[in-house]
C-alpha positions in Angstrom: 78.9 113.2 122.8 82.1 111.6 124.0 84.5 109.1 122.4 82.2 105.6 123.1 79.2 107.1 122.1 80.5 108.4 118.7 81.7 104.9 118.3 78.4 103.3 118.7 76.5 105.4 117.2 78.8 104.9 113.9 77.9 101.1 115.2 74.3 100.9 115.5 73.9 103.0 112.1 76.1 100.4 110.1 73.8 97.6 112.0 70.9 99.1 110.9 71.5 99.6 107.5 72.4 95.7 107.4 76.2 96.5 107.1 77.4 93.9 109.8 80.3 92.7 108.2 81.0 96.5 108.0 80.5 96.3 111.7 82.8 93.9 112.8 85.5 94.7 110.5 86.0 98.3 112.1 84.7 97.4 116.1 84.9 93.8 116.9 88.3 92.8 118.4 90.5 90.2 117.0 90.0 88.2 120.0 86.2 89.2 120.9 84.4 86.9 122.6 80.4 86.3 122.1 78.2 84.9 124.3 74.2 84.2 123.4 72.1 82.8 125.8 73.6 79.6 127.9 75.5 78.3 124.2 79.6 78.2 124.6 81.1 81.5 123.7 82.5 82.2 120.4 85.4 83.6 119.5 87.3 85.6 117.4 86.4 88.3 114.8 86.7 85.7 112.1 84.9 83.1 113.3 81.9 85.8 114.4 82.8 87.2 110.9 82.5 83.7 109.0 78.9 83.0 110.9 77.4 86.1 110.2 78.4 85.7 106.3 76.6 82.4 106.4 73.4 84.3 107.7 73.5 86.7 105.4 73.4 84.4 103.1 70.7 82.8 103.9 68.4 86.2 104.9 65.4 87.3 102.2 64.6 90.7 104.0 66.2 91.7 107.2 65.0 95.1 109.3 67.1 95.7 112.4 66.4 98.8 115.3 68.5 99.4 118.3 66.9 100.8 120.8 67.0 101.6 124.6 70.7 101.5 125.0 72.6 103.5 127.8 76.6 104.2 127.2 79.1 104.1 129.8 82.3 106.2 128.6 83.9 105.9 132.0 83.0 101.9 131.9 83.3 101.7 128.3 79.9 98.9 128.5 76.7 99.4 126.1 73.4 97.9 126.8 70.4 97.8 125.1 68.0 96.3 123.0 68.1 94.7 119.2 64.7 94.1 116.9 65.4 91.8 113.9 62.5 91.3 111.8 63.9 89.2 109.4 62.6 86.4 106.4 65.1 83.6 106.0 65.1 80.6 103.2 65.7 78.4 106.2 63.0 80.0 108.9 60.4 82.3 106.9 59.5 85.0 108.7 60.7 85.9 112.4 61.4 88.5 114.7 63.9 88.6 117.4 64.1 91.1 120.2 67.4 90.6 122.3 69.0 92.3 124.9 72.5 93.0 125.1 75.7 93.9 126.2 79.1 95.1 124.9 82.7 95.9 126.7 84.8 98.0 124.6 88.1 98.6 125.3 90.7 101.0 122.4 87.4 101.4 120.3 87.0 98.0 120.0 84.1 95.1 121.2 86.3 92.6 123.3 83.0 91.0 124.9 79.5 90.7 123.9 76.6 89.1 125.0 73.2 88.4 123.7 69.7 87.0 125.7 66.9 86.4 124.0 63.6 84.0 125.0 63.1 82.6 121.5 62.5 83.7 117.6 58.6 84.5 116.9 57.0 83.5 113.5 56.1 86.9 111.9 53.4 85.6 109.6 
């Protein structure tokens, strides 16, 4: 296993243990940028960090698998596949399955985006 793939390995298992503030303190870049679907971009690790403490917040139960991804060391791009089965106070019970994508650059996300058709009621 090479440098990128250690890296997101150490990723996906903080991810899936529900860590993600864990995540994004050690790999997201100051100035990341996040795209999801065709909404503006957001940016910054605080900001992405401030919006996924508000989430959190709000989340019941929250299962998450990665799945299907491919590392490029020489690129330093990841793509793959995200499963959130999640209950929410705000939404009740969903699942999510998203694609994405993430540029790394000095061990760190700079760039990340996420598509995604729309959140199914998991009742």
């Amino acid at each position: 296993m090479n440098g990128l793939s250690i890296l997101f390995e150490h990723y996906k298992d903080l991810v899936e243990r529900r860590a993600m503030i864990e995540a994004i303190d050690l790999y997201y870049h100051d100035h990341i940028i996040q795209y999801e679907n065709q909404n503006p971009p957001l940016e910054t690790k605080a900001l992405l960090r401030t919006k996924e403490q508000a989430v959190s917040e709000n989340m019941i139960s929250l299962d998450v698998r990665v799945y299907d991804y491919r590392v490029d060391e020489h690129q330093g791009i990841v793509t793959g596949m995200m499963d959130f089965r999640f209950e929410s106070r705000e939404l009740g019970k969903k699942r999510l399955v998203e694609q994405f994508y993430q540029k790394w650059q000095n061990g760190k996300i700079i760039e990340q985006r996420f598509s995604y058709d729309k959140v199914l009621d998991q009742n």
